[in-house]
C-alpha positions as CSV (number, residue, x, y, z in Angstrom):
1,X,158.8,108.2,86.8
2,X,156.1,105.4,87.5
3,X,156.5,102.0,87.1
4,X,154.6,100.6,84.2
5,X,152.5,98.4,86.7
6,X,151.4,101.3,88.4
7,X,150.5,102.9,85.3
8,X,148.3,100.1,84.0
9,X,146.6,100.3,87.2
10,X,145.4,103.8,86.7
11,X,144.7,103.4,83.4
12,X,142.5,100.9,84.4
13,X,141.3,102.3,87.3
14,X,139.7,105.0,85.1
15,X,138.3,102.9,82.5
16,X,136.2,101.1,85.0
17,X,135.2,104.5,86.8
18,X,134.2,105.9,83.9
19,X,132.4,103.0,83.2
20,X,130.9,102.8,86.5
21,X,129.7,106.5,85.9
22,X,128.3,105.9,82.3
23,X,126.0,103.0,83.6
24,X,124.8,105.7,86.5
25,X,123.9,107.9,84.5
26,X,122.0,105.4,82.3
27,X,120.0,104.4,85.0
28,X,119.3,108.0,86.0
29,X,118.2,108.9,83.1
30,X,116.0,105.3,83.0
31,X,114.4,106.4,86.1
32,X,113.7,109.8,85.1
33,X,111.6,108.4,82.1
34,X,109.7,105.9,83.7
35,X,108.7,108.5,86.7
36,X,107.9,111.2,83.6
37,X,105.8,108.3,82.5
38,X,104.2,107.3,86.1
39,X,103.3,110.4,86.7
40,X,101.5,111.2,83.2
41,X,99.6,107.9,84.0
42,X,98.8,108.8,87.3
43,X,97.0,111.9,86.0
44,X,95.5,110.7,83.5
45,X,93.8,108.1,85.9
46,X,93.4,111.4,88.3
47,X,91.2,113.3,85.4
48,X,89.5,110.0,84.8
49,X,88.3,109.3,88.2
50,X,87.7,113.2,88.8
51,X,85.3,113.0,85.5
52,X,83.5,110.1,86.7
53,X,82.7,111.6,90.2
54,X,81.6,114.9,88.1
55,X,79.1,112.2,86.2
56,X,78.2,110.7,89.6
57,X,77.4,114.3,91.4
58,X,75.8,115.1,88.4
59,X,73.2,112.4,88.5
60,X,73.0,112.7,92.1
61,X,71.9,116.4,91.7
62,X,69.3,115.5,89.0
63,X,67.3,113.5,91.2
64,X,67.3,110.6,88.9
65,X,68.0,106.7,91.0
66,X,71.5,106.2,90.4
67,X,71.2,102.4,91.8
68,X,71.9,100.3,88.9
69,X,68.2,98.0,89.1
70,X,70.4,94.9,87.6
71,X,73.4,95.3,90.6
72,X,72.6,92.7,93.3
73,X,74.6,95.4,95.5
74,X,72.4,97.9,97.4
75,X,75.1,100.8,96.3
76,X,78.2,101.3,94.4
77,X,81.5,102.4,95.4
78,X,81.9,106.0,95.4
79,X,82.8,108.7,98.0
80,X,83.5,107.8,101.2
81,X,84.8,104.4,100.9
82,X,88.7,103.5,100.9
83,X,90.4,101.6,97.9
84,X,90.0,98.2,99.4
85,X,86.2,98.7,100.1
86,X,86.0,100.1,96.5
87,X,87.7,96.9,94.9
88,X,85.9,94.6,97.6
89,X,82.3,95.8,96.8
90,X,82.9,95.5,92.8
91,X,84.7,92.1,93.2
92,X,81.1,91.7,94.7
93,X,79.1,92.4,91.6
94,X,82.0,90.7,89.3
95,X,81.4,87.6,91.6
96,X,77.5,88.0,91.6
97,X,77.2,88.5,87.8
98,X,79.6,85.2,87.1
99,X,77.2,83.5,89.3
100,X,74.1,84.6,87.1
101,X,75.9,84.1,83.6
102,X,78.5,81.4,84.7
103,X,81.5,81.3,81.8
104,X,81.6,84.6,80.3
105,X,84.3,86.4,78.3
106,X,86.8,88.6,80.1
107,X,85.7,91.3,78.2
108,X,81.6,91.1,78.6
109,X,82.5,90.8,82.2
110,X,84.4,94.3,82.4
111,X,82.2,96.0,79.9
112,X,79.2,94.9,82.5
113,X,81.3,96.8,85.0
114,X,82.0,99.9,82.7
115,X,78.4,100.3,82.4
116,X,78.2,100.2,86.4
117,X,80.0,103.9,86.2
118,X,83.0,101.5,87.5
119,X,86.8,102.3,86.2
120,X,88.6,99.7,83.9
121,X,91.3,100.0,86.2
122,X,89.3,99.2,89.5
123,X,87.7,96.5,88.2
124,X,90.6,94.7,86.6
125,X,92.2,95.2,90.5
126,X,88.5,93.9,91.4
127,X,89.2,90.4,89.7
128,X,92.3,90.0,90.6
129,X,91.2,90.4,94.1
130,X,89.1,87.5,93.2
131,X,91.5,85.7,91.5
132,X,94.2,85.8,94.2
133,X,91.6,84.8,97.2
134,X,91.1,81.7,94.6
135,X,87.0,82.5,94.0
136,X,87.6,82.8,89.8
137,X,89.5,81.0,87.3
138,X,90.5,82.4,84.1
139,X,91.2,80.5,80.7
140,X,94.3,79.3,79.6
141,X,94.7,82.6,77.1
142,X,92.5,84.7,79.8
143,X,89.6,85.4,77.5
144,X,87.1,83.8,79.3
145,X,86.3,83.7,83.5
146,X,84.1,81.9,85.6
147,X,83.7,81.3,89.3
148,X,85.8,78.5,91.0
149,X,84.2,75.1,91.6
């Protein structure tokens, strides 16, 4: 027969592997849902991005100028370039356009973008390229950007 020491040490021995096993299975199943979820987002960004490089080819096979006349940028980002140049060349046109219109809402600023054929998701990575190299300063609630002084 076991001691009743002995005993209480198995008893709680199990409770706290059972424990242990209940909490790894909650984080397993935690990290099953959040990849389920990165990877619908990262398809949905995929057929976004595929879309607008149908739109680009598109306009690029009509013969019609696809230079926006209003981008101080000779070209846009587009095939070809990697990630960084992509979020480098928009933070250009973010940075230019702040020049010309100085305090602008967050918003006007990525709808300018948008209408650029840019994605919302590049160009909120553009400004906060900007924002980290310290060129752009947003408003206390972020509604409102302008360049740096």
């Amino acid at each position: 027969m076991t001691s009743p020491k002995k005993s209480k040490l198995n008893e709680t021995t199990e409770k706290v592997g059972k424990a242990v096993a209940r909490s790894t299975f909650k984080a397993e199943a935690a990290g099953r849902v959040a990849h389920k979820k990165a990877g619908e987002l990262a398809t949905r960004v995929s057929k976004q991005a595929q879309g607008a490089m149908e739109r680009v080819s598109k306009l690029k096979g009509s013969g019609k100028d696809t230079e926006d006349k209003k981008s101080p940028l000779p070209f846009k980002a587009g095939p070809g370039l990697t990630i960084p140049e992509q979020f480098g060349l928009i933070a250009g046109e973010i940075y230019h356009y702040l020049g010309e219109k100085g305090l602008t809402p967050t918003s006007r600023v990525v709808g300018a973008m948008l209408q650029r054929q840019q994605s919302q998701a590049n160009v909120l990575a553009a400004m906060g390229w900007l924002a980290r190299e310290d060129k752009i300063e947003f408003s206390s609630d972020g509604n409102m950007v302008a360049l740096k002084e």
